[in-house]
MIDOSE-1310 file (N, C-alpha, C; in nm, 2 decimals, decimal comma, always signed):
residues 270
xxxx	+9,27/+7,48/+5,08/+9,34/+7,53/+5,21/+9,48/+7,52/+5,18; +9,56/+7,62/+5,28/+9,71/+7,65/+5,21/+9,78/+7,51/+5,28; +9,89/+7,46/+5,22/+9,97/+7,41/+5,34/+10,01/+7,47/+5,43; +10,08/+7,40/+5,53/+10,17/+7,45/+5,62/+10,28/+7,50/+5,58
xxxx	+10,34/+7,46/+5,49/+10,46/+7,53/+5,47/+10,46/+7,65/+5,34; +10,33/+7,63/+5,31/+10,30/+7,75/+5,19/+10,23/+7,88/+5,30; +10,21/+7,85/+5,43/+10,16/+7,89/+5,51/+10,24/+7,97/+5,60; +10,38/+7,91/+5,60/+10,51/+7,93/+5,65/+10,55/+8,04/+5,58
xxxx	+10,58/+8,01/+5,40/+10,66/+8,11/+5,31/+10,56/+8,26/+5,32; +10,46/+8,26/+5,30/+10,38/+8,38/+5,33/+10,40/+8,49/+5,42; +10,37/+8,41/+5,57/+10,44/+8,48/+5,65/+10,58/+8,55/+5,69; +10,69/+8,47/+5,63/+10,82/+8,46/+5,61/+10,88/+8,42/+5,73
xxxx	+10,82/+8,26/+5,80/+10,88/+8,24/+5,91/+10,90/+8,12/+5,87; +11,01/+8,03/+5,95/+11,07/+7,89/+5,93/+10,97/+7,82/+5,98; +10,98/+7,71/+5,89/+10,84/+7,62/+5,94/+10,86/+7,57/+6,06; +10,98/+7,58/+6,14/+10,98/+7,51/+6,30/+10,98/+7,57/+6,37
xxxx	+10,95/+7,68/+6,30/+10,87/+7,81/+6,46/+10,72/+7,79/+6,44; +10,69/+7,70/+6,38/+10,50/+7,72/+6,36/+10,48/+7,63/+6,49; +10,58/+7,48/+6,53/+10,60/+7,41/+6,62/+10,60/+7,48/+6,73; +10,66/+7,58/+6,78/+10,77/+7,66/+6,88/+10,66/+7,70/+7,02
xxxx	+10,64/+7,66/+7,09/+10,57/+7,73/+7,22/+10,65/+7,77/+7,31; +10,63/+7,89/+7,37/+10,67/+7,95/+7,48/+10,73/+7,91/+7,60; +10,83/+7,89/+7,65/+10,86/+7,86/+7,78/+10,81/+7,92/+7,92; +10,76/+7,86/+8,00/+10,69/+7,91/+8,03/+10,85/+7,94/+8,18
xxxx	+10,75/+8,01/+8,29/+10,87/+8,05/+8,43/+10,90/+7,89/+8,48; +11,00/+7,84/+8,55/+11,04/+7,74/+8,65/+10,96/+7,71/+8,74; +10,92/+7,61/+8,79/+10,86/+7,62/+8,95/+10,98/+7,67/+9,03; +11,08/+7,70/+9,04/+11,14/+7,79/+9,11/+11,13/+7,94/+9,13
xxxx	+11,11/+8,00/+8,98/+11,10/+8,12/+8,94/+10,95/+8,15/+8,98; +10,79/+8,02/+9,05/+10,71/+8,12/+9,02/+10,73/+8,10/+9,21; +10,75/+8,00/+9,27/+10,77/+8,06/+9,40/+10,85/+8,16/+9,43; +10,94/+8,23/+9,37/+10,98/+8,30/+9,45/+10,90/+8,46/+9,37
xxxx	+10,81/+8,43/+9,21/+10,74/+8,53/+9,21/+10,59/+8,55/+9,33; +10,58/+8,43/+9,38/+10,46/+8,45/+9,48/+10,54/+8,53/+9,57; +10,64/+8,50/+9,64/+10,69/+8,57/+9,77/+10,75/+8,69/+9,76; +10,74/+8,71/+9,62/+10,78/+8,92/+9,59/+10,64/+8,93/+9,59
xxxx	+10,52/+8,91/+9,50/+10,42/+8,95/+9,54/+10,36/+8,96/+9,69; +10,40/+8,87/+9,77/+10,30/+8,88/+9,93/+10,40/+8,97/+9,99; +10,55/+9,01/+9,95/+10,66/+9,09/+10,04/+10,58/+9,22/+9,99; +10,60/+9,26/+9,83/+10,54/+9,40/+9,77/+10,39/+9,43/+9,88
xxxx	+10,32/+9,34/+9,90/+10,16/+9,37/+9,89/+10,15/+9,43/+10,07; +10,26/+9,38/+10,16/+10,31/+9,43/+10,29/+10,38/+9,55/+10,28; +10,48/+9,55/+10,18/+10,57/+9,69/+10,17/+10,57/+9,75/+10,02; +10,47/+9,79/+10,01/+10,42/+9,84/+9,82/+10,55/+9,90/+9,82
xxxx	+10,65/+10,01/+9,91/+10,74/+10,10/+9,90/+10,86/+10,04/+9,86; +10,90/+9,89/+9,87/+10,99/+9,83/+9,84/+11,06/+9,82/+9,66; +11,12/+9,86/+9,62/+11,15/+9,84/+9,53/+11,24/+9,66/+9,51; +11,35/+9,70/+9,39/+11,42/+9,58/+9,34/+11,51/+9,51/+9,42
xxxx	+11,58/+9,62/+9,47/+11,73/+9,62/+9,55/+11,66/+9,60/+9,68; +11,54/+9,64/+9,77/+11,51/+9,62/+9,88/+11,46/+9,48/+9,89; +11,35/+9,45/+9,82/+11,32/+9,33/+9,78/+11,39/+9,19/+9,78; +11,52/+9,22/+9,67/+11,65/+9,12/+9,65/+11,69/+9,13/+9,82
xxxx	+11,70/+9,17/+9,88/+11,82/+9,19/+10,02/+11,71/+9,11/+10,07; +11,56/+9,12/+10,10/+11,49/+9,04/+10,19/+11,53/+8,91/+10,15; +11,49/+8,86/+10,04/+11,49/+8,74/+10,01/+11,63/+8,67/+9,96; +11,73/+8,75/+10,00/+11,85/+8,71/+9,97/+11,84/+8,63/+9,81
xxxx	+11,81/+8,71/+9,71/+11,77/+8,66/+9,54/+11,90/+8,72/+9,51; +11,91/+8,75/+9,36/+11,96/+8,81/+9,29/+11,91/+8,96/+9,25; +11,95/+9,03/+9,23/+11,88/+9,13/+9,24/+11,82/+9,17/+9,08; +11,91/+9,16/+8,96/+11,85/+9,14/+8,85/+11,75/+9,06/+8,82
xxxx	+11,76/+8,94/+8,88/+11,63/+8,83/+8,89/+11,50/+8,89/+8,91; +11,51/+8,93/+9,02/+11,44/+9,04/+9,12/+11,37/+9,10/+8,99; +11,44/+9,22/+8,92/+11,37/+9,34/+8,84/+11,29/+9,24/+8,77; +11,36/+9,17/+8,67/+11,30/+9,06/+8,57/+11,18/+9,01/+8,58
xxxx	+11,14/+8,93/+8,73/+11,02/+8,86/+8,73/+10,96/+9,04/+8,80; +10,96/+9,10/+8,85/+10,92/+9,24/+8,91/+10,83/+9,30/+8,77; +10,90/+9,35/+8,64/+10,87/+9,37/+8,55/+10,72/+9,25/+8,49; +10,75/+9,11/+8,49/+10,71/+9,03/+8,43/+10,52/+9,05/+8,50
xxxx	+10,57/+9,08/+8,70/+10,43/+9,08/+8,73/+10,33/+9,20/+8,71; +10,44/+9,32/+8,66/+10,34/+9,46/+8,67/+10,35/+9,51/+8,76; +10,46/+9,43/+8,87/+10,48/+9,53/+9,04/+10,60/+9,65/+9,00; +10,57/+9,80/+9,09/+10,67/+9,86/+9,08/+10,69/+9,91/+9,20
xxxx	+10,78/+9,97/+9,27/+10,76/+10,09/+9,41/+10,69/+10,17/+9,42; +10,61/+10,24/+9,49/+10,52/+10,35/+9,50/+10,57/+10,48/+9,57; +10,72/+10,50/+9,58/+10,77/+10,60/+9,60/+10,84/+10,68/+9,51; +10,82/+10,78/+9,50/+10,83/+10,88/+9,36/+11,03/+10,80/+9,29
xxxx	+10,97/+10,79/+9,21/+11,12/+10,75/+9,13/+11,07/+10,67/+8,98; +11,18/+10,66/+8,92/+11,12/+10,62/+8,76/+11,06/+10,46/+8,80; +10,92/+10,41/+8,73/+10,84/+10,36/+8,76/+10,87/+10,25/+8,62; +10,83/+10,12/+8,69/+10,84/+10,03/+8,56/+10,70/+10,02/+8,50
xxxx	+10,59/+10,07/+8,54/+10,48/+10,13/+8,44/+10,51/+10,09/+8,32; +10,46/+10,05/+8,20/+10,48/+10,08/+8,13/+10,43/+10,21/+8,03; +10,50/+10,33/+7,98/+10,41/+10,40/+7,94/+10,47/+10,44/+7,78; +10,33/+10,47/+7,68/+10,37/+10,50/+7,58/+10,36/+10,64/+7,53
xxxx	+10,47/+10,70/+7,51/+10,48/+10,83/+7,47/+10,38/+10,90/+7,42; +10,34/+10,86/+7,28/+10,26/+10,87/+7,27/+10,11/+10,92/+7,30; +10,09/+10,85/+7,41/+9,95/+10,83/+7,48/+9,94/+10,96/+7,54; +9,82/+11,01/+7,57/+9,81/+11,09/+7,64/+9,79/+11,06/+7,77
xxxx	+9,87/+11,18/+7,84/+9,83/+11,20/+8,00/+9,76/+11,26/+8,08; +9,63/+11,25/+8,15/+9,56/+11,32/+8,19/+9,57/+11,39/+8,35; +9,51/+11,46/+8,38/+9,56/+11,45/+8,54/+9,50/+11,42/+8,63; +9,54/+11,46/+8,71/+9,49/+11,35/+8,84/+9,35/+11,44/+8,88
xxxx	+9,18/+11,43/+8,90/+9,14/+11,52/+8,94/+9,03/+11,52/+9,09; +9,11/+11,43/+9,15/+9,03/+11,37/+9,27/+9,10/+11,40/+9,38; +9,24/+11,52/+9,37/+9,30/+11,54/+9,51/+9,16/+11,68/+9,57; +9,18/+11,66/+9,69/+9,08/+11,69/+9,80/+8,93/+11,72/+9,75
xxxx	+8,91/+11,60/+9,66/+8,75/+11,57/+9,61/+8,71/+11,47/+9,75; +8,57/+11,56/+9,77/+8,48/+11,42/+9,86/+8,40/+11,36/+9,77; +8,43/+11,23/+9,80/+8,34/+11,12/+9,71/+8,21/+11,09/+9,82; +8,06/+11,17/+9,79/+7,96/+11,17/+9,84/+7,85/+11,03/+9,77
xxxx	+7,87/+10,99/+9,66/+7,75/+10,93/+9,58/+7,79/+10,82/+9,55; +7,72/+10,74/+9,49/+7,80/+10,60/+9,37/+7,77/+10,68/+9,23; +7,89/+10,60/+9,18/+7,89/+10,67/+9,02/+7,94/+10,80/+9,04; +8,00/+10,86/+9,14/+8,07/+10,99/+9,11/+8,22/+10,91/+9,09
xxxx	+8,27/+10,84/+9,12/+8,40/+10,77/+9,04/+8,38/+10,68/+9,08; +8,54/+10,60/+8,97/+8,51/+10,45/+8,95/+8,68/+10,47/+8,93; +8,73/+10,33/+8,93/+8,87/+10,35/+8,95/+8,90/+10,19/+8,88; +9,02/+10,16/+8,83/+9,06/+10,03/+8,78/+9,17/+10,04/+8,77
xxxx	+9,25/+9,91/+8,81/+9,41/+9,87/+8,81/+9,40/+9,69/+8,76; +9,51/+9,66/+8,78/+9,60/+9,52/+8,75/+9,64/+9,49/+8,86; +9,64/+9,36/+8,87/+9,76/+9,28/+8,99/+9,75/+9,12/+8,90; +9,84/+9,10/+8,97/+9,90/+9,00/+8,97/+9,80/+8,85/+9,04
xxxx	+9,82/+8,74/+8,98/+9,70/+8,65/+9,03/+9,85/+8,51/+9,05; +9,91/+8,48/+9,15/+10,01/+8,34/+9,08/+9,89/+8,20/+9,12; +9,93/+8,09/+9,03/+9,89/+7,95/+9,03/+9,98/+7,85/+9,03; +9,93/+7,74/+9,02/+9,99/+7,65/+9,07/+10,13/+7,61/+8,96
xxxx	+10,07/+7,65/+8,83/+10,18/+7,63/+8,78/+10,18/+7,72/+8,62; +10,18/+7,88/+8,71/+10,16/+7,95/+8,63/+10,12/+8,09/+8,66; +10,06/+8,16/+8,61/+9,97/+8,28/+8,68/+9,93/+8,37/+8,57; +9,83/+8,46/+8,60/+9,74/+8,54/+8,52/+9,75/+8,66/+8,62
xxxx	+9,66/+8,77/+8,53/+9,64/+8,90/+8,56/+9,50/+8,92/+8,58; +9,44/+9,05/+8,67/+9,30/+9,04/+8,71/+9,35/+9,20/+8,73; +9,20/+9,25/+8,67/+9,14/+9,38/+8,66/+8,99/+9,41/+8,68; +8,99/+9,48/+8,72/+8,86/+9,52/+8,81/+8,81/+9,66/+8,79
xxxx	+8,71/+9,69/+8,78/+8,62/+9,81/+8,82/+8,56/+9,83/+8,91; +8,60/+9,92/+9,05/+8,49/+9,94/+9,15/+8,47/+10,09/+9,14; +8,36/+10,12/+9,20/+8,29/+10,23/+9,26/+8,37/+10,29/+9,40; +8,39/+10,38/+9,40/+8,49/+10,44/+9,48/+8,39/+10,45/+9,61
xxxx	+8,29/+10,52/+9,59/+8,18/+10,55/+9,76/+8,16/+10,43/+9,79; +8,12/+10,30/+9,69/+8,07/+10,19/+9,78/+8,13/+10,07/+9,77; +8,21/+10,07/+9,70/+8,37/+9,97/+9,71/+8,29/+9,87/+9,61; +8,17/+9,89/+9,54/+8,11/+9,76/+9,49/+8,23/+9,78/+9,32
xxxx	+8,24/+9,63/+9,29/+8,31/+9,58/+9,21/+8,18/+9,55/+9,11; +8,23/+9,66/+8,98/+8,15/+9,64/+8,92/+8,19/+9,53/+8,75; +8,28/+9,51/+8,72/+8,37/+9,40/+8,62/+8,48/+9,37/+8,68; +8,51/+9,27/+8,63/+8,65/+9,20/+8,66/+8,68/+9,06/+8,53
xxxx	+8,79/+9,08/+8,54/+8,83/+9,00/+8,38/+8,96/+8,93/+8,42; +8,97/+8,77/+8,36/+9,15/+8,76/+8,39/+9,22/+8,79/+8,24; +9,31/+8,77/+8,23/+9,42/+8,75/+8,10/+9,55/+8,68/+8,17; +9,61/+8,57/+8,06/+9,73/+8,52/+8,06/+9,83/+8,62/+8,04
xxxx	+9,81/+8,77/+7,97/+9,89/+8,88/+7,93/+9,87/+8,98/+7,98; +9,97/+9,09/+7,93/+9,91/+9,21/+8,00/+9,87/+9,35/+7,89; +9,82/+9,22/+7,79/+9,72/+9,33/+7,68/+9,63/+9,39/+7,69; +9,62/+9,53/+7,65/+9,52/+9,59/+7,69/+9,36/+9,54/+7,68
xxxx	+9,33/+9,43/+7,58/+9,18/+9,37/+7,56/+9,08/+9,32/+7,67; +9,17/+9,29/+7,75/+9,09/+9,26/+7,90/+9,06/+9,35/+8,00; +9,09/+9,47/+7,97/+9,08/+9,59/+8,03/+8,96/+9,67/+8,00; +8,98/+9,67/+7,87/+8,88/+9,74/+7,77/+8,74/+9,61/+7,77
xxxx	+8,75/+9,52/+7,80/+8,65/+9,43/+7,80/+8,57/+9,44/+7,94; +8,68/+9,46/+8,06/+8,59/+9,47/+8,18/+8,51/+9,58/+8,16; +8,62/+9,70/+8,15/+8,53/+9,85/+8,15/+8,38/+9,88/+8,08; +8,37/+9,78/+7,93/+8,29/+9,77/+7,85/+8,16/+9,77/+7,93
xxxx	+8,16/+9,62/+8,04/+8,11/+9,58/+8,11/+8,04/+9,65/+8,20; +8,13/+9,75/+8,25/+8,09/+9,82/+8,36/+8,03/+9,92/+8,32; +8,06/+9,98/+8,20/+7,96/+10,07/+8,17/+7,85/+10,07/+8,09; +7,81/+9,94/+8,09/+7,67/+9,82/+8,04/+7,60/+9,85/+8,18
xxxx	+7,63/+9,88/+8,28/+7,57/+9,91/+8,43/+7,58/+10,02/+8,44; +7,67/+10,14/+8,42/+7,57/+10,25/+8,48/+7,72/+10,33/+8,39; +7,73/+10,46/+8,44/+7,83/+10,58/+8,40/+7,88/+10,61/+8,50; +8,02/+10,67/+8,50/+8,06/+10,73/+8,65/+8,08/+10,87/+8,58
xxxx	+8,13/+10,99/+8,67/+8,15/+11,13/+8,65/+8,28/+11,11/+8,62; +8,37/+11,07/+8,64/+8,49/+11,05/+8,70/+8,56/+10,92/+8,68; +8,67/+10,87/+8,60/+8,70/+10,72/+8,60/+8,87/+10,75/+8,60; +8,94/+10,69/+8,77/+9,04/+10,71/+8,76/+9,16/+10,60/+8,71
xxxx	+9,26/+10,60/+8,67/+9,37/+10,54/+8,62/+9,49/+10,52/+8,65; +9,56/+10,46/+8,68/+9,74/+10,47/+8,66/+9,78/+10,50/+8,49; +9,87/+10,53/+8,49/+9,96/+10,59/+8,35/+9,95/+10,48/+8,28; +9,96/+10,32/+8,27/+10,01/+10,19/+8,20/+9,98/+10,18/+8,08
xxxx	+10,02/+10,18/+7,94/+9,99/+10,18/+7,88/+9,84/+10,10/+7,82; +9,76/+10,02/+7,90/+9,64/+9,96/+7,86/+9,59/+10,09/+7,87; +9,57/+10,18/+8,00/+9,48/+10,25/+8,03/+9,48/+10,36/+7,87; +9,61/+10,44/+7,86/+9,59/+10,54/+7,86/+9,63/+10,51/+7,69
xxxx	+9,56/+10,38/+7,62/+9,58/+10,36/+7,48/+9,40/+10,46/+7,44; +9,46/+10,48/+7,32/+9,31/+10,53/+7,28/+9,22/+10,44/+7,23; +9,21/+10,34/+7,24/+9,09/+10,25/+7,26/+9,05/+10,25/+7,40; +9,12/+10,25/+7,52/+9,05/+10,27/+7,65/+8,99/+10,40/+7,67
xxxx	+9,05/+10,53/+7,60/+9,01/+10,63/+7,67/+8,88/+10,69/+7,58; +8,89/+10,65/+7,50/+8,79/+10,66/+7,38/+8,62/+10,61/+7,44; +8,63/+10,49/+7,48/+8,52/+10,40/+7,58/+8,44/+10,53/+7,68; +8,52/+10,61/+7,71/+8,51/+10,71/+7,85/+8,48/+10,84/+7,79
xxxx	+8,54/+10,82/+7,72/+8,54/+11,01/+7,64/+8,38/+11,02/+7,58; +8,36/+10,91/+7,52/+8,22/+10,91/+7,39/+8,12/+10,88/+7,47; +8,13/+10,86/+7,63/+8,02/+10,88/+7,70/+8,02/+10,99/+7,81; +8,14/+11,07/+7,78/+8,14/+11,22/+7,84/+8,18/+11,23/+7,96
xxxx	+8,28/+11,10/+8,01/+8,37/+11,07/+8,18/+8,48/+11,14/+8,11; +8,45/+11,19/+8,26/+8,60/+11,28/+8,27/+8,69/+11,20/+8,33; +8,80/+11,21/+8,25/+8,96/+11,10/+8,29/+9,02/+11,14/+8,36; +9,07/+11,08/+8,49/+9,18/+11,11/+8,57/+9,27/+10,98/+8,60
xxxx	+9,35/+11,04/+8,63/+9,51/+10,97/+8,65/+9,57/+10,98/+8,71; +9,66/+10,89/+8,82/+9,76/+10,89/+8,90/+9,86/+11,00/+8,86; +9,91/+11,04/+8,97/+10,05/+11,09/+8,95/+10,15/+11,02/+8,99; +10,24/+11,01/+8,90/+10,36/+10,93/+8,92/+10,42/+10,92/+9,04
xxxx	+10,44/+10,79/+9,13/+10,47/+10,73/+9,24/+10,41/+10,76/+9,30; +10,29/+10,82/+9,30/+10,15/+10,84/+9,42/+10,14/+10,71/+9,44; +10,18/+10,67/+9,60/+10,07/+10,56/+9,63/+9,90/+10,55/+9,68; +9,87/+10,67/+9,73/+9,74/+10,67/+9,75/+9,68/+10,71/+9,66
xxxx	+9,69/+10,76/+9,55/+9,60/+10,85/+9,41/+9,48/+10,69/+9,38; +9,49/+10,60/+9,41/+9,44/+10,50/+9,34/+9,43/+10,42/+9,43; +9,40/+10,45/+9,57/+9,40/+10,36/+9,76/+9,29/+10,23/+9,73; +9,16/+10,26/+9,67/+9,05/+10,21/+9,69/+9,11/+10,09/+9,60
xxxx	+9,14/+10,09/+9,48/+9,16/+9,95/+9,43/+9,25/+9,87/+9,50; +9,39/+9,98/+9,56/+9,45/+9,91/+9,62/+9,43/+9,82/+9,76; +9,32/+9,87/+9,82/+9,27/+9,80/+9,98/+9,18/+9,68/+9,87; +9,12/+9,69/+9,77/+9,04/+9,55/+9,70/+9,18/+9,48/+9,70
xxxx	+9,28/+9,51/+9,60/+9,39/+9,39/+9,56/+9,45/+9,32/+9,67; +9,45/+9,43/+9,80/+9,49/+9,38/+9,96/+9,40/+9,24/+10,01; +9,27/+9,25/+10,02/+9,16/+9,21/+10,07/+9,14/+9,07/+9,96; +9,13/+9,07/+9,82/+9,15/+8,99/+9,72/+9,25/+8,87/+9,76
xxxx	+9,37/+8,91/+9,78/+9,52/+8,86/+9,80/+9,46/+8,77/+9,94; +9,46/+8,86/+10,06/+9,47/+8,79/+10,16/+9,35/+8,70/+10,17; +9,20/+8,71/+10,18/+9,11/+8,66/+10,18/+9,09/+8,54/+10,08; +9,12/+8,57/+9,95/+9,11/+8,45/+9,86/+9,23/+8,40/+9,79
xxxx	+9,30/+8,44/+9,72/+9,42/+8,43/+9,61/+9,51/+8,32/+9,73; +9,57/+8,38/+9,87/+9,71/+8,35/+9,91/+9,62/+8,20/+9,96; +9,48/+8,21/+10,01/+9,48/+8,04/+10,09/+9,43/+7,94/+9,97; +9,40/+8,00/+9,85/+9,35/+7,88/+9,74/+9,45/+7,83/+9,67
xxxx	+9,56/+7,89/+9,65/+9,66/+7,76/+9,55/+9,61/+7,73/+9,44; +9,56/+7,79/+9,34/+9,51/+7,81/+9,19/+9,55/+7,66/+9,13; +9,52/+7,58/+9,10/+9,58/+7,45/+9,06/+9,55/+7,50/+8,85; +9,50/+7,62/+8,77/+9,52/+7,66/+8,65/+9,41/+7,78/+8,64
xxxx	+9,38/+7,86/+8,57/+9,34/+7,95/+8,52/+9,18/+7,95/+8,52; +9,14/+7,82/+8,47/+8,97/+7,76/+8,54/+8,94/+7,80/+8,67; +9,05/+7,73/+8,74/+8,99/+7,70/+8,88/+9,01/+7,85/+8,95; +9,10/+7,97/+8,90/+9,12/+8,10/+8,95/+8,97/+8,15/+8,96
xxxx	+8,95/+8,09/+8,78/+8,76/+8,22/+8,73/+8,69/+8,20/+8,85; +8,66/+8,04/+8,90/+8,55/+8,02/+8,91/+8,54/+8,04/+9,09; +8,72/+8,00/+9,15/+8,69/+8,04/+9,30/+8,69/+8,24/+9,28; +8,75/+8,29/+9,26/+8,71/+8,47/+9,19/+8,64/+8,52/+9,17
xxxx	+8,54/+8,43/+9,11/+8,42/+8,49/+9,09/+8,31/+8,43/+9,21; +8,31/+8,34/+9,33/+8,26/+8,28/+9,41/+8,31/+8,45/+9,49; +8,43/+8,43/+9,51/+8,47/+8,54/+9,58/+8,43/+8,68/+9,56; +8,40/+8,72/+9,44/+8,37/+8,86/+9,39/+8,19/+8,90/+9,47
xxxx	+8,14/+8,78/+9,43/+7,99/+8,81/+9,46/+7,95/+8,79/+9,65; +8,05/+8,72/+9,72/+8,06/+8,73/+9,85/+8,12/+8,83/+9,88; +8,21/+8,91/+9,82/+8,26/+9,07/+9,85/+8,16/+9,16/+9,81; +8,09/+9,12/+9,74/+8,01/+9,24/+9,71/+7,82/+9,25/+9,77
xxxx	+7,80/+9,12/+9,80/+7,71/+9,08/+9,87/+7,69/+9,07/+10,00; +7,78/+9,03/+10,01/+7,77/+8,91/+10,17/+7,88/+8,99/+10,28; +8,00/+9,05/+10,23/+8,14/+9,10/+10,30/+8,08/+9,25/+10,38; +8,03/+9,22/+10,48/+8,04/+9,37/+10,60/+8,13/+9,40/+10,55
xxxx	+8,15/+9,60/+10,53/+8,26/+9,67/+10,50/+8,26/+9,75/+10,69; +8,33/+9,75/+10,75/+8,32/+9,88/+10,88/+8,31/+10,03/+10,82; +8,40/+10,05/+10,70/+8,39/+10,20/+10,68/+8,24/+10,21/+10,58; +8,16/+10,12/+10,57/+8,03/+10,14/+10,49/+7,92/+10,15/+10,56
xxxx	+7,96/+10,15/+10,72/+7,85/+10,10/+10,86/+7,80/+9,97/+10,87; +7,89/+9,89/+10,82/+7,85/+9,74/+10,83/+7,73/+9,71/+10,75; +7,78/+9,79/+10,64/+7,65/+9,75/+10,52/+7,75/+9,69/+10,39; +7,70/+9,58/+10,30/+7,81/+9,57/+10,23/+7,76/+9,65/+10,08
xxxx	+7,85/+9,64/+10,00/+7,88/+9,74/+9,89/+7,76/+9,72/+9,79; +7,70/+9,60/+9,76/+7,56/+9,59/+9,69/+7,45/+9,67/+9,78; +7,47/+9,68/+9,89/+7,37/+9,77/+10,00/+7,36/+9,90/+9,93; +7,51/+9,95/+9,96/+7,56/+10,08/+9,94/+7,54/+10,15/+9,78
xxxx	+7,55/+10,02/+9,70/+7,58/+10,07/+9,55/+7,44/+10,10/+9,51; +7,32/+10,00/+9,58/+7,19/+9,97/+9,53/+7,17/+9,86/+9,41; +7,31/+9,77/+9,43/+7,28/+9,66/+9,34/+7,20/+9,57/+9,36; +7,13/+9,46/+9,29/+7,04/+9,33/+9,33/+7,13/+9,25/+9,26
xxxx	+7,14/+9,06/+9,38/+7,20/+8,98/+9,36/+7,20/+8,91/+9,21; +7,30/+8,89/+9,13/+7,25/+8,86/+8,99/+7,19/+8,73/+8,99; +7,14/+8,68/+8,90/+7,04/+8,56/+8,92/+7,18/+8,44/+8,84; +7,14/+8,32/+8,90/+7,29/+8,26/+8,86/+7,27/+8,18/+8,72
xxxx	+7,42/+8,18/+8,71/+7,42/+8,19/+8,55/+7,42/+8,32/+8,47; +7,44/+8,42/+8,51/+7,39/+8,51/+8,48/+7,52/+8,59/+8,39; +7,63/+8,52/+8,45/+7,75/+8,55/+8,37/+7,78/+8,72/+8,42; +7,74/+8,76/+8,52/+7,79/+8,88/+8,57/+7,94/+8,89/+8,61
xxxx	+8,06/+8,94/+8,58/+8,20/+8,96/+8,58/+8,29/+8,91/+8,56; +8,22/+8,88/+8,42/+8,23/+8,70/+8,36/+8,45/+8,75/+8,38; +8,51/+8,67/+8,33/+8,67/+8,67/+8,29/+8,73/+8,61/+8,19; +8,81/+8,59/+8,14/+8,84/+8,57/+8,03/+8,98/+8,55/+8,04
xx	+9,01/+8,43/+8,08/+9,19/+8,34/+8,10/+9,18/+8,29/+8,03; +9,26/+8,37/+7,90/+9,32/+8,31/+7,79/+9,42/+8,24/+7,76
């Protein structure tokens, strides 16, 4: 076995960065990232400079942790998305489509999850007709692996026609779109600063937030999986939707309750 410091010269890094961990945000810095998250999740339309005035912050502060959570404004203007040139862009192909079936689309985004002394990211797959959540995954990052792992998931359960997107670079890497293409879904994608092109996940991240995230207080990344996943299978089982006729989304989708233990939408807080 090498040493550590023969372990060091290989890589060509100084042996006291092998020590070096990350800093993590302030408990200052993550309360006031919770309170741009619950302001954004009221006024998606708010940008940096609107944002900073509410909360009387800084306004560069503002972008920084803004950036850090993945939030941007939803009114047409350059978007902190991240996107890579590169990538391909597909288009959007669900304006004045009626969504009649399950499995005629499926849709997936990112939000933001904060903790007690920290916070993670959560991604989801639902069914656009019957709001049923079909993966969901956390990450400590906002690498595309946990994206590509939910999806994986969800299409271990069935195929959609249709699987829509935002631009962000997880989506629109060719390992995500590759997953969709080699089983013959057709891609679609937000158009830039649409806020409704992608509603349905956004009423989940709404419902998520208020119902479970804002009254639990995450005390680490464990305790997110396990109350998240308590929560996922009571939204999708148990939660009357009114626009489904007071049926909930396992009704609608035709799913049966997974048997426990069963590791259904398992997550992964790395």
């Amino acid at each position: 076995m090498l040493s550590l410091r023969r372990q060091c010269e290989l890589l060509g890094l100084a042996r006291g960065s092998w020590y070096y961990e990350p800093v993590g945000e302030t408990a200052v810095n993550l309360k006031l990232m919770r309170k741009i998250d619950e302001l954004y999740l009221k006024r998606p339309f708010y940008g940096s400079r609107r944002i900073a005035d509410e909360l009387s912050v800084n306004r560069k502060r503002v972008q920084r942790l803004m950036q850090i959570m993945g939030l941007e404004a939803i009114y047409p203007k350059p978007r902190t998305t991240v996107r890579c040139p590169e990538h391909k862009i597909y288009p959007y192909l669900l304006r004045n489509v009626e969504i009649v079936r399950p499995n005629q689309v499926w849709s997936t985004d990112i939000t933001y999850i904060p903790m007690r002394s920290g916070f993670v990211y959560l991604t989801a797959v639902i069914d656009w007709y019957s709001r049923y959540v079909l993966s969901w995954r956390l990450s400590n990052s906002l690498d595309g692996a946990f994206c590509i792992a939910a999806l994986e998931e969800a299409l271990a359960i069935n195929t959609p026609e249709i699987f829509n997107t935002d631009q962000g670079v997880q989506f629109t890497s060719l390992a995500f779109t590759s997953c969709l293409e080699s089983r013959g879904v057709a891609i679609s994608m937000d158009g830039r600063g649409r806020a409704l092109d992608n509603v349905f996940v956004e009423r989940l991240w709404r419902t998520v937030k208020y119902e479970e995230v804002y009254l639990k207080d995450y005390e680490d990344a464990w305790q997110a999986e396990t109350s998240l996943r308590e929560f996922f299978e009571f939204y999708c089982y148990d939660r009357r939707h009114q626009s489904l006729d007071k049926r909930t989304p396992a009704e609608v989708y035709g799913a049966q309750r997974p048997k426990q233990g069963s590791g259904r939408a398992r997550s992964n807080p790395r």
